[in-house]
Rosetta silent file (secondary structure, phi, psi, omega in degrees, C-alpha in Angstrom):
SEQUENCE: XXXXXXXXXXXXXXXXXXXXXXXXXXXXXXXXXXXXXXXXXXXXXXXXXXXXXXXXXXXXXXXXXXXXXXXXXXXXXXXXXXXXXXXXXXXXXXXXXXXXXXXXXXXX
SCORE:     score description
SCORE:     0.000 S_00000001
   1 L     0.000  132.850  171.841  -31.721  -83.895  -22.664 S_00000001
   2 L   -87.611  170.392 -171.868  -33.874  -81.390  -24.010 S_00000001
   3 H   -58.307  -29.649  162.670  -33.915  -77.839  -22.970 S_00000001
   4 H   -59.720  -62.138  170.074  -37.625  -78.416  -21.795 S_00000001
   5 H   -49.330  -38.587 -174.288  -36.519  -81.194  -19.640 S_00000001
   6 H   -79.566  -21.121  163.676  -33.607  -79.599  -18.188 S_00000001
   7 H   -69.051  -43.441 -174.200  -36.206  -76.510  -17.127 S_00000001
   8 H   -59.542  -18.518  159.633  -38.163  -78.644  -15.873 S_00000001
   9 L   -61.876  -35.069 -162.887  -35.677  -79.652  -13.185 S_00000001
  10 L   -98.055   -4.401  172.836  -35.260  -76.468  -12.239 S_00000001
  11 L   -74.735 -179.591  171.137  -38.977  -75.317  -11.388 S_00000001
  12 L   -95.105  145.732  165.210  -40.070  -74.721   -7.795 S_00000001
  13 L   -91.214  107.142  178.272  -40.643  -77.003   -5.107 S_00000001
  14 L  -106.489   94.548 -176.018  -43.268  -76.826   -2.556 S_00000001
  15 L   -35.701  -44.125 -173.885  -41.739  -78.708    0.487 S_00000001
  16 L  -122.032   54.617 -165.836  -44.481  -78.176    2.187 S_00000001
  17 L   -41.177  131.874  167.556  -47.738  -78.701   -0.023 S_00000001
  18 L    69.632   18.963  166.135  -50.716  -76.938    0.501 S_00000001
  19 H   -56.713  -52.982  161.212  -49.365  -74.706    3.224 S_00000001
  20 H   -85.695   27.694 -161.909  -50.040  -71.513    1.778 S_00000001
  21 H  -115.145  -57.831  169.269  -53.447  -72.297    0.742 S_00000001
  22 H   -74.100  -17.065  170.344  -53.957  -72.953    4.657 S_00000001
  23 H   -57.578  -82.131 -171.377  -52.026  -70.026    5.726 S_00000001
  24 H   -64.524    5.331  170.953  -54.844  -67.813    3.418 S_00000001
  25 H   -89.557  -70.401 -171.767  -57.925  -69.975    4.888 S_00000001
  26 H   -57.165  -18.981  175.332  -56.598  -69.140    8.351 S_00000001
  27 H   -57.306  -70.415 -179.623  -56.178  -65.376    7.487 S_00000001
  28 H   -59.645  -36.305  156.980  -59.591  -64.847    6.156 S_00000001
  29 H   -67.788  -27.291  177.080  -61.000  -66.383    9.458 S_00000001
  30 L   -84.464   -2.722 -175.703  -59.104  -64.553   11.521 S_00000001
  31 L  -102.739  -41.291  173.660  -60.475  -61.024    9.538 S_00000001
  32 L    -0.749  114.630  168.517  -63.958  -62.633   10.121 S_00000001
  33 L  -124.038  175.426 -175.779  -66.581  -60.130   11.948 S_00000001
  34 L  -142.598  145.650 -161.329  -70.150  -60.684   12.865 S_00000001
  35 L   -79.100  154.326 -151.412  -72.641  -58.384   11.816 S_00000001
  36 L  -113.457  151.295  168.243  -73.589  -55.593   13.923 S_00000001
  37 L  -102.112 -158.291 -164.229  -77.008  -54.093   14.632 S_00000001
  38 L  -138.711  140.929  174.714  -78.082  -50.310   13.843 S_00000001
  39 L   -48.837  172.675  157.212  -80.328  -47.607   16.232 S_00000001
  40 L   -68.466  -33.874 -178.825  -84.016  -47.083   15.238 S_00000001
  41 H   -73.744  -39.630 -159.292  -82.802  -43.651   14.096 S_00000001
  42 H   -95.987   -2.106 -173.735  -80.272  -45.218   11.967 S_00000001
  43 H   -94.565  -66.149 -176.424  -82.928  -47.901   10.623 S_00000001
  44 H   -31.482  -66.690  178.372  -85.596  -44.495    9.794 S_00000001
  45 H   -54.257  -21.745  169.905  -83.005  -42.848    8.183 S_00000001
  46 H   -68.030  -44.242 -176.898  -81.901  -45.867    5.900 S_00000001
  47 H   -66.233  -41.243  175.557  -85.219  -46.921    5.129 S_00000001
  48 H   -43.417  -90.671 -133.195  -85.660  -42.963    3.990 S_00000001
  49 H  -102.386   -8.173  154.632  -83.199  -43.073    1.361 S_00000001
  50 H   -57.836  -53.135 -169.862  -83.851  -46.876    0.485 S_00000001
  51 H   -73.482  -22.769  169.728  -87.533  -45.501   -0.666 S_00000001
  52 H   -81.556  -16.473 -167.255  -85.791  -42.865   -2.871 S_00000001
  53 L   -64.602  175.847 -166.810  -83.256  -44.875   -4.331 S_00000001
  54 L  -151.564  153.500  169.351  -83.551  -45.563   -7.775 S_00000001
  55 L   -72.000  135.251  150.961  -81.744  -47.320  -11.066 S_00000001
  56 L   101.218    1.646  164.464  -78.940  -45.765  -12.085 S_00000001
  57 L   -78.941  129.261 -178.895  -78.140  -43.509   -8.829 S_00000001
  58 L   -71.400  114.413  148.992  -74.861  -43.124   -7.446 S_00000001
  59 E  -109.931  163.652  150.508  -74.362  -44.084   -3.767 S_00000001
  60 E   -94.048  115.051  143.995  -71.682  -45.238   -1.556 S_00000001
  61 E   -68.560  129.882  152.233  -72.861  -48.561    0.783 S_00000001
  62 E  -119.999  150.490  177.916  -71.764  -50.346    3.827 S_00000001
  63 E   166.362  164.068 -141.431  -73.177  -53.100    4.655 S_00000001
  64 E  -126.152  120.638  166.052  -71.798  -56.887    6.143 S_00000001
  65 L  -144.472  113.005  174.012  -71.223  -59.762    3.297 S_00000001
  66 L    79.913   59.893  176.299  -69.653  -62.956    3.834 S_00000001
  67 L    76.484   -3.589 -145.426  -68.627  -62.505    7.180 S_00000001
  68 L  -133.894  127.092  168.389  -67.021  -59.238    6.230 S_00000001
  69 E   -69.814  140.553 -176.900  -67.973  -55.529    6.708 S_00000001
  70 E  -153.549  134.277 -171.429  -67.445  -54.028    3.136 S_00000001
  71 E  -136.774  120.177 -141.833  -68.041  -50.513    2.246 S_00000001
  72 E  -139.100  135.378  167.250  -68.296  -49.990   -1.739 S_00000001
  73 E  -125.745  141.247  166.089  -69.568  -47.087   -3.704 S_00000001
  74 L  -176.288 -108.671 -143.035  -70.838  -47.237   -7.290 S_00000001
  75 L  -144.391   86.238  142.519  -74.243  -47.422   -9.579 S_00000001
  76 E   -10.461   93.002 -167.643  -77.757  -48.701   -8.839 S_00000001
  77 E  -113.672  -12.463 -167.605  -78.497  -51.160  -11.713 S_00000001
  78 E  -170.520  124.982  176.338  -81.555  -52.614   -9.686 S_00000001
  79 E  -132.060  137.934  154.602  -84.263  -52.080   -6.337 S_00000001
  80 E  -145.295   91.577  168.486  -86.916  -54.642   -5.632 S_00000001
  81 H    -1.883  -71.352  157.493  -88.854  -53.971   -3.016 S_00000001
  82 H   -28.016  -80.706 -155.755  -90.778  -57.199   -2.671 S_00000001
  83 H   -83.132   44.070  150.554  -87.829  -59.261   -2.540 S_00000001
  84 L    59.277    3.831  168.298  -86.170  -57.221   -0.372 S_00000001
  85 E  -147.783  169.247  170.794  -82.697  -56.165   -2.464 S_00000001
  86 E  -143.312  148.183 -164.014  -80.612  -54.094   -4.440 S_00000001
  87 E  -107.016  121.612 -172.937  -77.982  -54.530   -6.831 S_00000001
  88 E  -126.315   94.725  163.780  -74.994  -52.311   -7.150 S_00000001
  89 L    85.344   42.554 -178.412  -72.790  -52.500  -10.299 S_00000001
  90 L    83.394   -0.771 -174.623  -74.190  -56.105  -10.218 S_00000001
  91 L  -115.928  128.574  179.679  -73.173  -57.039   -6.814 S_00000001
  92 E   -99.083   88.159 -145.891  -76.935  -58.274   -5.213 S_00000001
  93 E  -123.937  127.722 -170.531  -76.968  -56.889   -1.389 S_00000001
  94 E   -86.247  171.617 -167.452  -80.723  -57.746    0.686 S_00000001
  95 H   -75.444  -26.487 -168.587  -81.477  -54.447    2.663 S_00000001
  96 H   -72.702   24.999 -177.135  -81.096  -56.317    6.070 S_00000001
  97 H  -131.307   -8.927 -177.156  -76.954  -56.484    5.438 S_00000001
  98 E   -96.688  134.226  167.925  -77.288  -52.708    4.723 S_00000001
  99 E   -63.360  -45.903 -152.780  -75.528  -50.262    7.514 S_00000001
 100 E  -159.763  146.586 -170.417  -75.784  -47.296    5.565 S_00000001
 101 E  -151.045   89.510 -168.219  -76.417  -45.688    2.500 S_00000001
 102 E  -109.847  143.676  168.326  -75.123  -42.153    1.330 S_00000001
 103 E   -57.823  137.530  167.236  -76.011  -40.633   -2.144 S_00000001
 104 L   -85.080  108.190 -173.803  -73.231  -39.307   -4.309 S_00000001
 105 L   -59.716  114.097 -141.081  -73.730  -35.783   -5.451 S_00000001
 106 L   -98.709  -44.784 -169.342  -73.214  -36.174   -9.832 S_00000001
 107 L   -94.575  132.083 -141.261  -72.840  -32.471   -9.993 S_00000001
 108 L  -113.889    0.000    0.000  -69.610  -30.806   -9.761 S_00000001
């Protein structure tokens, strides 16, 4: 017998196939939230610093994706108006998923 074969005896065994696979499906349902709405004050003020934003501005974002509240700060690489979105560090978020939006001050 070669040494590959005799490792191969010796790997793991999942007794119970596909268990943890369902285990992390049921997790991620169970974190599951449903999006929330926002005041009129908190819609003015959003819309306010949506119309300023710009490429290549730093903010920090909240805002409800995939079931999931997620709050992410980084880098404007794209706003388009029209359509309704903006892209941050490549991640493509429509404004009506946004909570919040605060600018990051650059200068120290």
């Amino acid at each position: 017998m070669t040494r590959e074969q005799r490792a191969k005896q010796f790997m793991p065994f999942d007794a119970m196939k596909g268990l943890q696979e369902a285990l992390r499906d049921r997790e991620e349902r169970h974190a599951r939230v449903e999006r929330h709405g926002i005041s009129e004050e908190e819609q003015e003020a959003l819309s306010n610093v949506l119309n300023r934003l710009s490429k290549g501005d730093k903010i920090r974002i909240s805002y409800y994706c995939r079931f999931h509240d997620v709050e992410k700060a980084g880098t404007v690489t794209a706003v388009n108006y029209a359509y309704r979105f903006l892209k941050v560090d490549e991640e493509k978020i429509v404004f009506d998923d946004v909570y919040g939006i605060t600018m990051i001050d650059t200068l120290i």
